[in-house]
N, C-alpha and C positions, 0 to 999 in steps of 0.2 A: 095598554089600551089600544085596541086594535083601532086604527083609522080609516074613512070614506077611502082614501086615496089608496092604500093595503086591500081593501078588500076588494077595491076594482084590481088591481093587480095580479090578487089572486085569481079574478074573473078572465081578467085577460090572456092567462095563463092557460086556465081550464078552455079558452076559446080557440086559443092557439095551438096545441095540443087537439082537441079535436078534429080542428080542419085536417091537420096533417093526419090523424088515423083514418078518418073518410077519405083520404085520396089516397091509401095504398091498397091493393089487392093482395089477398091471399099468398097467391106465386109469390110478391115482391119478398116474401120473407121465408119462402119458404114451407108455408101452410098449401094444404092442398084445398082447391074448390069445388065447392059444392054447389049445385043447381037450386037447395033450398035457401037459401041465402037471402035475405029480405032486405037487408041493411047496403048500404054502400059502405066499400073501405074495411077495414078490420071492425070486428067487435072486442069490445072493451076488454071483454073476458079472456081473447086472443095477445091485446095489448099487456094485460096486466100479468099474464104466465111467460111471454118473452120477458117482460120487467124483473120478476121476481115479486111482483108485489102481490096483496090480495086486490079482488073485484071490488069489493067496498072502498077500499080506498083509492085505485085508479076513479073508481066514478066519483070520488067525494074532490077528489082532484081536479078533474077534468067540470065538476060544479061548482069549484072554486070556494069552495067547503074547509080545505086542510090546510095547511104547511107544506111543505116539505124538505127534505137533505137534498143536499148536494148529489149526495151517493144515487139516492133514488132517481133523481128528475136525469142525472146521468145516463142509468140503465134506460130509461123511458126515452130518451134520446135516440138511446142504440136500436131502441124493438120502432120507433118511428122512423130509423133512418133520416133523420134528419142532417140537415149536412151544416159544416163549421157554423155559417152564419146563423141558422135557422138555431143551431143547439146557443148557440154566443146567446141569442135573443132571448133563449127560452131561463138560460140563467138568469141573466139580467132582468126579468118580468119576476122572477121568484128571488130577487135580492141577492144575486152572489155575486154578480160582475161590479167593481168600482167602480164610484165615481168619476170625473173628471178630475184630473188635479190630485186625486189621493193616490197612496203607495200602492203601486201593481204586484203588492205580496200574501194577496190573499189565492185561494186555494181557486178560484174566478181564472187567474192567470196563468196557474202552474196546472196543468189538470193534471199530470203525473208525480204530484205531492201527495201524500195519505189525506185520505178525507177524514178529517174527529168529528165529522156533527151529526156519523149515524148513530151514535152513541145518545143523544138525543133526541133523536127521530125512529120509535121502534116501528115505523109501519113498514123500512125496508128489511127487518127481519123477519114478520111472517104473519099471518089475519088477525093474530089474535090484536094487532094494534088497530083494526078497525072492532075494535067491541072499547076501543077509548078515544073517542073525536073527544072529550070535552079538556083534553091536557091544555098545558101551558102553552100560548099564543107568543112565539118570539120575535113572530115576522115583521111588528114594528121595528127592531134593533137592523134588520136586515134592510128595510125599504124605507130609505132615505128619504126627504123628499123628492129629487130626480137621479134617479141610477142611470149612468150613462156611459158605458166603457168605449163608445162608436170610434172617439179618436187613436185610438188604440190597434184600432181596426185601418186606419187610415195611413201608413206610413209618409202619405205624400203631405200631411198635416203639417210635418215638419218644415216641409219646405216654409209653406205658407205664416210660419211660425215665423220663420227668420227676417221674412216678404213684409211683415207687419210691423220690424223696428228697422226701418232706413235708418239711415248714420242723420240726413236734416230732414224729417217729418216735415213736412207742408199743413201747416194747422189749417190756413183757408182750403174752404172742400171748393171745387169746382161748379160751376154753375148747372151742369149738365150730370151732378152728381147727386142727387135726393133722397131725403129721411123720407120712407111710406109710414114711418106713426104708426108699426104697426103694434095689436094690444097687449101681447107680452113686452115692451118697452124695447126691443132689440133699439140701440140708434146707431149707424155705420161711424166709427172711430176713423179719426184726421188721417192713421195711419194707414188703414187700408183702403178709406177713399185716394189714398194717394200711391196703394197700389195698385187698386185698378186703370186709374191715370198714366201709368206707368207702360201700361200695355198699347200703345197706337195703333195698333192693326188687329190687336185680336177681342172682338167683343167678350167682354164681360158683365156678370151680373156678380153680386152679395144678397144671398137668398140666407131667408129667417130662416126657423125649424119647420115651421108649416107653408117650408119653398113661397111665403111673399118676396117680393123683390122689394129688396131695400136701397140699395144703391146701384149703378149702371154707370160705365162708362162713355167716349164718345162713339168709338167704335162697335159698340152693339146701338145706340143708337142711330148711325148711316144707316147700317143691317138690315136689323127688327125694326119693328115698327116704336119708337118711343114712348115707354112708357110713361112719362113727364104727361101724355095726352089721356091719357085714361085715369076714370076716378081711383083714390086709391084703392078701395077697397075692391077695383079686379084685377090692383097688381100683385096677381099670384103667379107665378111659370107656370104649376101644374092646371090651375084654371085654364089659361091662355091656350095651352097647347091642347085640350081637348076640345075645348069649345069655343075658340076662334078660329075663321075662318083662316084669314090673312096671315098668322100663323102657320097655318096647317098647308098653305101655298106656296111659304116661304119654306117648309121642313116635310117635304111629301112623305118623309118617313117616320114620321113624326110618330107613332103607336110605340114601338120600340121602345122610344127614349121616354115617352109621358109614362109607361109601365114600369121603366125602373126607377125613374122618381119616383113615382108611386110605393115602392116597394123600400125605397131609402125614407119615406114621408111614414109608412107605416112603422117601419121600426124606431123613431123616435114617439109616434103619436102611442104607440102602445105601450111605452114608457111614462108616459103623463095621461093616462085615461081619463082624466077629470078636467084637463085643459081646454078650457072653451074654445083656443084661437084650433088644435086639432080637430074636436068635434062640428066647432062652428064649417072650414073644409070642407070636411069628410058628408054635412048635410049638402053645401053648393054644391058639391059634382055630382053626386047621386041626383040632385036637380038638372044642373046643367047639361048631364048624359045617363038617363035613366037607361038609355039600351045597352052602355057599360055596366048594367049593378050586375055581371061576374066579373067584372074588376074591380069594383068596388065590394065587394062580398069575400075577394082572396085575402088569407091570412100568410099569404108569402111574404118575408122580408128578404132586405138585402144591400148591398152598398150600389150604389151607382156605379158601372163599370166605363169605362173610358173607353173612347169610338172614336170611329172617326163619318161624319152625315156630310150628305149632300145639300147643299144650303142653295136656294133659288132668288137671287139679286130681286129687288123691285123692281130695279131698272131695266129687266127684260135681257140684264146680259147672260152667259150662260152659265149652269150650277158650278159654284166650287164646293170645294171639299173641306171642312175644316176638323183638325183630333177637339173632339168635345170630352174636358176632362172637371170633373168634381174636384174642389180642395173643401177640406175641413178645416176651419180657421180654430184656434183654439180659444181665442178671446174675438166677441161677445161666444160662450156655448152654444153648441149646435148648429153655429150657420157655417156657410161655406160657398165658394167663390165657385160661381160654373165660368170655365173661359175656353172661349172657342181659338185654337190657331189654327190662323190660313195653313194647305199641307198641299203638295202636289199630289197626293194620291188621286187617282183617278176612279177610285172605287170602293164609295162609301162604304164601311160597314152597316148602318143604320141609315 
């Protein structure tokens, strides 16, 4: 029985896929251009003959209509050009990438393992399987409640892994250390409140899936401005940095780094389509910075890459430089520790 939470997936699929077709031109693959052209990006019928597939079923795809294999959504990859991350996400929205925590021996992680499930899937052998959309529906056995292979993606999660069982855990959390309550129930664990503690001089946060800030150490509060003062409900990072000011004075470079949160917040949120605390987001910014909705309208994903910004003291002394790197914690799922180290570079990337 096909589920709410399946059929947005297949929605978000069919959405993601087409961003990417609308933003390649002709040239990028090799097609030549034409002046009668009305459409932006590839047309379908472009996409689906690099695929191998038929027209019907690229568009029954791309409307979130079908299924699909492995094999196909692969070739569709390759005619989008899509690169590791973007293809990573695009399996993982159509069920093939594992879980958290499950065996990394599905065909998700090997991509040069034989594929056996176009043997099931006849619409990557030729049109005549768009004259049958009403076959058997598998895609609940594929689409877990949350399909999430991100740590996987993360090598430095490891560390963070190790970070999280000290040899004596400190069970009392520090005063300067707070639960934000936020609605999916994340609550920061003894352990990792007592790694951010750990750190004296380099601010840190514990951000949810939908980047709220859940815990803080003392040293991003010197820093930033303390979140312990704001109601909870606008301690979110990506809130903050688009649409505070005081923010935005303390991180003049701040566009960079809020766009690839953004793009690390979209690819878990388009994993849970049906989760209020991403949707609820995804409406405050489009509020909060209506003159970003083409930031908020891109279906780019991607990991947060590590920098190093130029940070502006309150205190009027002058910028330092700090490597701002992402950790993916593996326990509570999906959150992850942003920590800033002081650095002598002299010249910010971001």
């Amino acid at each position: 029985m096909e589920t709410t939470a399946t059929t947005a997936l297949r929605r978000g699929l069919g959405g993601f896929l087409r961003a990417h077709r609308e933003r390649l031109a002709p040239a990028d693959v090799g097609l030549p251009s034409t002046s009668r052209r009305r459409t932006s990006g590839l047309r379908r019928e472009e996409v689906a003959a690099l695929s191998g597939v038929s027209v019907a079923w690229y568009t029954w795809l791309e409307q979130g209509r079908v299924d699909t294999s492995r094999q196909v959504l692969d070739a569709v990859a390759r005619a989008l050009r899509l690169d590791d991350t973007a293809h990573h996400h695009a399996l993982t929205l159509a069920g093939f990438a594992p879980r958290p925590g499950s065996p990394a021996t599905s065909a998700a992680t090997h991509p040069g393992s034989p594929d056996t499930s176009a043997a099931t899937h006849p619409e990557a052998s030729n049109a005549s399987a768009a004259r049958h959309p009403g076959g058997p529906d598998t895609s609940a056995a594929r689409h877990p409640g949350s399909p999430n292979a991100s740590a996987a993606t993360h090598p430095e999660a490891s560390n963070a892994s190790a970070a999280t069982h000290p040899e004596n855990p400190d069970t009392s959390a520090p005063a300067h250390l707070h639960d934000a309550g936020t609605a999916i129930g994340t609550t920061p664990s003894p352990t990792l409140r007592t790694l951010l503690d750990s750190w004296p001089d380099s601010p840190a946060l514990l951000l949810g899936p939908a980047l709220d800030i859940l815990a803080w150490n003392r040293a991003y509060a010197d820093l930033w401005p303390d979140p312990a003062g704001l109601p909870e409900e606008r301690r979110n990072l990506l809130l903050l940095l688009v649409g505070d000011e005081p923010y935005q004075r303390l991180l003049p470079g701040w566009e960079p780094v809020a766009m690839d949160l953004y793009r690390h917040f979209r690819t878990r949120a388009d994993r849970l389509p049906t989760d209020v605390t991403f949707q609820r987001l995804t409406g405050r910014l489009a509020s909060a910075r209506p003159d970003l909705a083409h930031w908020w309208a891109c279906r780019s994903v991607g990991d947060f890459a590590p920098r190093t910004v130029g940070i502006t003291p309150r205190d009027g002394t002058p910028p330092r430089a700090y490597d701002m790197t992402l950790l993916l914690t593996p326990h509570p799922p999906d959150t992850a520790i942003l920590v800033q180290t002081p650095t002598k570079q002299q010249t910010p990337t971001a």
